[in-house]
C-alpha positions as CSV (number, residue, x, y, z in Angstrom):
1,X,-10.8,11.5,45.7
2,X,-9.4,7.9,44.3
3,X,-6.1,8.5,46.6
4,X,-8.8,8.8,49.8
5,X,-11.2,5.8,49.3
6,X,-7.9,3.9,48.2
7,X,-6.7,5.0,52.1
8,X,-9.9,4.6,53.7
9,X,-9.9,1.1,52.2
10,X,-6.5,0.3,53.3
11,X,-7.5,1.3,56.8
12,X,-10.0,-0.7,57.5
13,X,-7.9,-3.8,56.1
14,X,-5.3,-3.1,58.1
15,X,-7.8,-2.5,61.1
16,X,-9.6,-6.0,60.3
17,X,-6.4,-7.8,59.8
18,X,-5.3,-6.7,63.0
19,X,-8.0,-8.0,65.3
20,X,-7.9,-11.2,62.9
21,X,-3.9,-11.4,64.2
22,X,-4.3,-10.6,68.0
23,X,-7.1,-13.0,68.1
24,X,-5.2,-15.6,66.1
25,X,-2.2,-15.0,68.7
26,X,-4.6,-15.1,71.8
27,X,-5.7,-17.9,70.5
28,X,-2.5,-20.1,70.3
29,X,-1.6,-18.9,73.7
30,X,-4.7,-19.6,75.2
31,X,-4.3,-17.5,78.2
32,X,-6.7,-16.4,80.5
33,X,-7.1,-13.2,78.6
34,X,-8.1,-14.7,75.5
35,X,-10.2,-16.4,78.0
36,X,-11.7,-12.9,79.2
37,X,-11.9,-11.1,75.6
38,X,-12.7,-14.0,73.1
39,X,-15.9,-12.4,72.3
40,X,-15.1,-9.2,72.0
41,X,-12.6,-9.8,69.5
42,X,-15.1,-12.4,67.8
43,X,-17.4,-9.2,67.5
44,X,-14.8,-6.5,66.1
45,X,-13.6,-8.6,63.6
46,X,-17.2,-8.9,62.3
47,X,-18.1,-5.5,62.7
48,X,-14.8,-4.2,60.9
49,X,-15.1,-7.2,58.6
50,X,-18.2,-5.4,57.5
51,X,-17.1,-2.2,57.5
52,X,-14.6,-3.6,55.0
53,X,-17.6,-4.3,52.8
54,X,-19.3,-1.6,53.2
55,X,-16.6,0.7,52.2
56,X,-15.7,-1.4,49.2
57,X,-19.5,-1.4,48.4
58,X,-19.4,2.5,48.6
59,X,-16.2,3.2,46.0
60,X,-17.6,0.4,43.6
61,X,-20.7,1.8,43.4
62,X,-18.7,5.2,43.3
63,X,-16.8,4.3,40.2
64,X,-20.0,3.1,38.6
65,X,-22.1,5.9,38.4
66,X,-18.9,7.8,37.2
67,X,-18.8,5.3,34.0
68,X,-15.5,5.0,32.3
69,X,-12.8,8.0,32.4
């Protein structure tokens, strides 16, 4: 169980630090398609920024109301 919350955590890391790096990219560049998609990608990175939270919320509380091994 540990192995798949530490993947599902890595995931959606990886998955937030991706739209963090495309936006950061489309940003510098400053073409029109950052033009066109600026707010999409604003809103993804929230929404998978909260996802991250969530799912760290989930194995914390996980791990607490297993106590100590």
């Amino acid at each position: 169980m540990e192995s798949f919350q530490l993947a599902l955590m890595i995931i959606a890391l990886v998955a937030t630090l991706a739209v963090v790096v495309v936006g950061v990219v489309s940003f510098a560049t400053h073409g029109e398609w950052y033009i066109k998609h600026a707010n999409q990608l604003m809103r993804a990175r929230v929404i998978f920024q909260g996802i991250v939270l969530a799912v760290i919320a989930v194995v914390a509380w996980i791990f607490w109301i297993s106590g100590p091994s």
